[in-house]
Structure formats: structure tokens, C-alpha cells
DSSP file (Angstrom, degrees, kcal/mol; ACC not computed):
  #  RESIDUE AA STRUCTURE BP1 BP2  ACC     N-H-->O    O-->H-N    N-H-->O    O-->H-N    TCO  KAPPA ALPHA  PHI   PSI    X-CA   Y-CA   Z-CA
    1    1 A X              0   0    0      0, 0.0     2,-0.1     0, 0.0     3,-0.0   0.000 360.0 360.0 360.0 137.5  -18.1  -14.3   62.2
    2    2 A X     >  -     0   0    0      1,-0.2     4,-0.7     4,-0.0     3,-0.4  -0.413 360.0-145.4 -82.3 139.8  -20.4  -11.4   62.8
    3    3 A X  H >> S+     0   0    0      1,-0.2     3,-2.0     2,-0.2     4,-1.7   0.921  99.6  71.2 -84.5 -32.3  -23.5  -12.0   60.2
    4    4 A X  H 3> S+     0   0    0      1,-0.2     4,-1.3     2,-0.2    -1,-0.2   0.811  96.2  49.5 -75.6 -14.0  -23.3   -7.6   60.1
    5    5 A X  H 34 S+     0   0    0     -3,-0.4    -1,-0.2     2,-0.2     4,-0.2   0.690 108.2  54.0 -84.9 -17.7  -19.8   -8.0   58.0
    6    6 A X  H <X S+     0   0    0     -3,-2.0     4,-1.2    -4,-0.7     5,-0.3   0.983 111.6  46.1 -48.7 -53.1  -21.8  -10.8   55.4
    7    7 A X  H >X S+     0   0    0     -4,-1.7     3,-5.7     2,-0.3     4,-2.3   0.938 113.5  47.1 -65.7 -90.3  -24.6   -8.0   54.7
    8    8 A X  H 3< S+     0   0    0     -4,-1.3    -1,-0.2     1,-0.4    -2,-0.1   0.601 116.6  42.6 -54.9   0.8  -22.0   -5.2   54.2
    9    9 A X  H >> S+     0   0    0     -2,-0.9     4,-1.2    -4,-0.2     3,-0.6   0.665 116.1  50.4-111.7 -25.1  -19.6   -7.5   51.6
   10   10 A X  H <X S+     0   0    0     -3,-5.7     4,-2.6    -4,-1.2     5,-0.3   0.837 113.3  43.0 -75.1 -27.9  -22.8   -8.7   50.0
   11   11 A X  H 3< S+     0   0    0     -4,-2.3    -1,-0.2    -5,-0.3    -3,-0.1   0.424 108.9  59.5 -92.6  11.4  -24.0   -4.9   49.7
   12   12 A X  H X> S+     0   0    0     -3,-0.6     4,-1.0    -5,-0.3     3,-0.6   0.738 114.7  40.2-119.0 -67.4  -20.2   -4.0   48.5
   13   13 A X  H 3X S+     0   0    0     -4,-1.2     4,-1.7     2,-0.3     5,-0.2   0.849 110.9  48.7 -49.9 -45.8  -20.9   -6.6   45.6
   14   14 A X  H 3X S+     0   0    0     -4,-2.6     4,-2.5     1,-0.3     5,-0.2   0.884 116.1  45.3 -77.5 -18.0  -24.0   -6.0   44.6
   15   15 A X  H <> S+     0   0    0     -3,-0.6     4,-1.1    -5,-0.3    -1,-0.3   0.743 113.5  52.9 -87.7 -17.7  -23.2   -2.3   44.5
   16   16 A X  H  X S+     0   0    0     -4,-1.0     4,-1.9     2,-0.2    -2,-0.2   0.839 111.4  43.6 -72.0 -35.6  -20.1   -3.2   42.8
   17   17 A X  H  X S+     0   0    0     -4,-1.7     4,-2.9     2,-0.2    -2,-0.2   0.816 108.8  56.3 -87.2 -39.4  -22.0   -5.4   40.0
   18   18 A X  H  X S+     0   0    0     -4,-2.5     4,-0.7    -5,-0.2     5,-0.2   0.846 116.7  37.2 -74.1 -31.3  -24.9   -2.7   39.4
   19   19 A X  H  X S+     0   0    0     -4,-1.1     4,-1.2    -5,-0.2    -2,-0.2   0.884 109.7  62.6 -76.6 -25.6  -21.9    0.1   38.5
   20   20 A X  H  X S+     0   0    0     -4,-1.9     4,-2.7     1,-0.2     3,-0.2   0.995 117.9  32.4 -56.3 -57.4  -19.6   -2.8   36.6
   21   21 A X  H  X S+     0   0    0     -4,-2.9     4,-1.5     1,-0.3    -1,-0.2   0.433 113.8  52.1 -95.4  12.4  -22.9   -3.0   34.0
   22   22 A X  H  X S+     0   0    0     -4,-0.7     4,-2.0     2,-0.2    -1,-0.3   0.813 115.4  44.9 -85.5 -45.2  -24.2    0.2   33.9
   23   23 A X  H  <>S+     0   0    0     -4,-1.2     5,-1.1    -5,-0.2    -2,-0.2   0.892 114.4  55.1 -65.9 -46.4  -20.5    1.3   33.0
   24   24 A X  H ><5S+     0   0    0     -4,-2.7     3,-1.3     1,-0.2    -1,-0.2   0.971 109.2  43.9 -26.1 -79.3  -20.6   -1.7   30.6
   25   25 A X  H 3<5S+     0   0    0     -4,-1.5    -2,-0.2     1,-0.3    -1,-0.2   0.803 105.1  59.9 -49.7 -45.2  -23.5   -0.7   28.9
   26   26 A X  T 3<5S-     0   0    0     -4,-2.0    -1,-0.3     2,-0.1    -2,-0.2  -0.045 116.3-104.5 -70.0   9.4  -22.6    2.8   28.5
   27   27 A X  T < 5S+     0   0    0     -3,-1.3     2,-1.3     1,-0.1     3,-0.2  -0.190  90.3 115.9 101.1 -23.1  -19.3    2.1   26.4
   28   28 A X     >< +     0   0    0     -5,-1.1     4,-1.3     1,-0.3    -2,-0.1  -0.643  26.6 148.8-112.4  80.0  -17.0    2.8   29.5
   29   29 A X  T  4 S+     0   0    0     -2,-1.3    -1,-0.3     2,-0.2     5,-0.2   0.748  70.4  53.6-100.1 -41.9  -15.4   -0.9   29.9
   30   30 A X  T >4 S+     0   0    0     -3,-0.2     3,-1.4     1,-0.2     4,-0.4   0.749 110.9  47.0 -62.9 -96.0  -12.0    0.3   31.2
   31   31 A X  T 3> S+     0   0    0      1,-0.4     4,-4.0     2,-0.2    -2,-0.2   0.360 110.6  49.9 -49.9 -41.8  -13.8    2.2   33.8
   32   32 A X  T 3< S+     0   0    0     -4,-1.3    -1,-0.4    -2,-0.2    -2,-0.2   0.427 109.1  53.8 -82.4   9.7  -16.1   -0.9   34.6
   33   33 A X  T <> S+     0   0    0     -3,-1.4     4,-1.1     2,-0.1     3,-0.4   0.826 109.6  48.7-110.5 -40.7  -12.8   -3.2   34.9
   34   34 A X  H >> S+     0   0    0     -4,-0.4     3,-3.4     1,-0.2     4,-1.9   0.975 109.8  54.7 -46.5 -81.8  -11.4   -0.4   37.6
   35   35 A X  H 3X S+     0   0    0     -4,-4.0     4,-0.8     1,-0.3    -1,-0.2   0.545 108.4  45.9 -44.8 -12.7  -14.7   -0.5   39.5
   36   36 A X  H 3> S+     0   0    0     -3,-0.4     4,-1.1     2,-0.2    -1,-0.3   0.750 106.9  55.7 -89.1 -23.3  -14.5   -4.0   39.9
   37   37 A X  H <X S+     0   0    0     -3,-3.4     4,-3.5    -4,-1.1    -2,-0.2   0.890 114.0  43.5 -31.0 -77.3  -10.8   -3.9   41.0
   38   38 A X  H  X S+     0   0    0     -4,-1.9     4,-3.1     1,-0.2     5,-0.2   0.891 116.0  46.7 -52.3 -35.8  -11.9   -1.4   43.9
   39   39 A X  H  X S+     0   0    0     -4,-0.8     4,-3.6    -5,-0.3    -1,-0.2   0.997 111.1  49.8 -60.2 -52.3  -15.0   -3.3   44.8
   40   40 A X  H  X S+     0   0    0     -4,-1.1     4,-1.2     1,-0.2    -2,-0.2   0.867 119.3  39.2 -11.0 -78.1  -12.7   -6.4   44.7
   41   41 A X  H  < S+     0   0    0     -4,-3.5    -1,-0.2     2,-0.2    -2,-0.2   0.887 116.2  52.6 -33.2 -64.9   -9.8   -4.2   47.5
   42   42 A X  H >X S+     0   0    0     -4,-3.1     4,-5.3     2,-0.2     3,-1.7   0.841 106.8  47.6 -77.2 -42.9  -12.6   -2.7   49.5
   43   43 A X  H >< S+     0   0    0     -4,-3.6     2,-2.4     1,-0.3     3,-0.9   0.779 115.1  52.5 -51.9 -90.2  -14.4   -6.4   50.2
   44   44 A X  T 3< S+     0   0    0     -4,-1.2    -1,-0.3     2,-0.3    -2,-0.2  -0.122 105.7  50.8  16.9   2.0  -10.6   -7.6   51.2
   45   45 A X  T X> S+     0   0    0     -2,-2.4     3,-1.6    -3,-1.7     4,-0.7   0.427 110.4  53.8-137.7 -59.2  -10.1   -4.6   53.7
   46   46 A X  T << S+     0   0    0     -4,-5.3    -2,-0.3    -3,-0.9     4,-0.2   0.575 109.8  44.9 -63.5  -3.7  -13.3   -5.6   55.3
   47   47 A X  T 3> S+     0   0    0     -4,-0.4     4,-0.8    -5,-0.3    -1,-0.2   0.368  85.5  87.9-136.4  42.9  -12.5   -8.6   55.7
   48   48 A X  T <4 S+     0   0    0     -3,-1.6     5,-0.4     2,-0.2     3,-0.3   0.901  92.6  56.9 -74.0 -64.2   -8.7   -8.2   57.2
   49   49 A X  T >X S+     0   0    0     -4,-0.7     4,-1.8     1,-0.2     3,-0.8   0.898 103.7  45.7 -59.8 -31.3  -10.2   -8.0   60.5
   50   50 A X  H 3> S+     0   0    0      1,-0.2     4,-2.6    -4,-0.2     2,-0.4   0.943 118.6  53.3 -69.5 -44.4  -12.3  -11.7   60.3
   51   51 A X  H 3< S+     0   0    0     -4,-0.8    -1,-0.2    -3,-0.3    -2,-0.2   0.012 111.9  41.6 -78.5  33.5   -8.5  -12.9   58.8
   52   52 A X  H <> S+     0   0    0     -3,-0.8     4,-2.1    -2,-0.4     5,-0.3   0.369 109.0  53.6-139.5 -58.7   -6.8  -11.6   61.7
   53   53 A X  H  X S+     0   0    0     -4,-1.8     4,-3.6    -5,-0.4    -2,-0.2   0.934 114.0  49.0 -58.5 -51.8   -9.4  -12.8   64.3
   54   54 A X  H  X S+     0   0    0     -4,-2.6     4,-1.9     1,-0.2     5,-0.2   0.853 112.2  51.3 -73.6 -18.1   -8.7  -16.7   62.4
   55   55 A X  H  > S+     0   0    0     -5,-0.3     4,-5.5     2,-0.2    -1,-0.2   0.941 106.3  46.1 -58.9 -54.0   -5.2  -16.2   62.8
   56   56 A X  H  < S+     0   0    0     -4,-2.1     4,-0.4     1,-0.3     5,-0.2   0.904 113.0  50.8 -64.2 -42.6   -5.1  -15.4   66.1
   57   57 A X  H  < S+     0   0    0     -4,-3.6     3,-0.4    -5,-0.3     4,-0.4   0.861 111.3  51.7 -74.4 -24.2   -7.4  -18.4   67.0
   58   58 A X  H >X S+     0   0    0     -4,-1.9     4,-2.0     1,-0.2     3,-0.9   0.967 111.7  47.3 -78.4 -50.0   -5.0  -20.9   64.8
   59   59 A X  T 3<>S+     0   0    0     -4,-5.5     5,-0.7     1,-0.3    -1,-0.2   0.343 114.9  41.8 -76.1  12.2   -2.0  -19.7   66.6
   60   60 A X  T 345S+     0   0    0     -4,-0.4    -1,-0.3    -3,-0.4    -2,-0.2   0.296 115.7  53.0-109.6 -33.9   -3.6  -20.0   70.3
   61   61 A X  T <45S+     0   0    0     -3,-0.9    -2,-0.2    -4,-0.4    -3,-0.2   0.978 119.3  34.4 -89.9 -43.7   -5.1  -23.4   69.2
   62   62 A X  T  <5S-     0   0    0     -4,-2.0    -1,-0.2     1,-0.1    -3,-0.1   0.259 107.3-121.2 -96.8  17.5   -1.7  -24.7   68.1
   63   63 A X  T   5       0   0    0     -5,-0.2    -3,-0.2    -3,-0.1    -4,-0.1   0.887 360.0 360.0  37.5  55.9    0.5  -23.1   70.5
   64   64 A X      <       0   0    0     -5,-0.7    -4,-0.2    -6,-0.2    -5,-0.1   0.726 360.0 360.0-113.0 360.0    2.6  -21.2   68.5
């Protein structure tokens, strides 16, 4: 696993975390339960291609 897809799903969280509690604070609590959904998706989408890559190496290793 490429360390530059760690960094950009830790920096997809942390930016996720800083909007959840600003949105928190600020009364908006549905709003901060959406953004945390979407961070959730976007961190999952980035990391379809690393579950794709392990696939593809379990089905080559077991010869299926």
C-alpha cells in the first residue's frame, strides 16, 4: 500500500472531524451527521482501488 493514500484518508478525517464539531457547536447536528456520512463515502472510494489491488492478489495467489 502506497503510504501517499494513508496521508490523504488521514487528511479526509481529520478534515472530516474539524467540520463534524464546528457544525456541532454551532447547533447544526443534522448537518454534522451528513458530513460525517460523506467523509465516511469519500475515505471508501479512495480506498476501492487498494481493495481491488488485494483482490486481485488473493485471486492470483489461490488460483481462482
Amino acid at each position: 500500500m502506497d503510504i501517499a493514500v494513508i496521508l490523504k484518508i488521514a487528511a479526509v478525517g481529520i478534515i472530516t472531524a474539524i467540520a463534524t464539531m464546528l457544525l456541532k457547536r454551532s447547533g447544526k447536528d443534522e448537518i454534522a451527521t451528513v458530513v460525517s456520512v460523506v467523509g465516511l463515502v469519500v475515505a471508501l472510494v479512495m480506498m476501492l482501488d487498494v481493495i481491488v489491488q488485494l483482490y486481485d492478489t488473493l485471486q492470483s495467489l489461490f488460483d481462482l
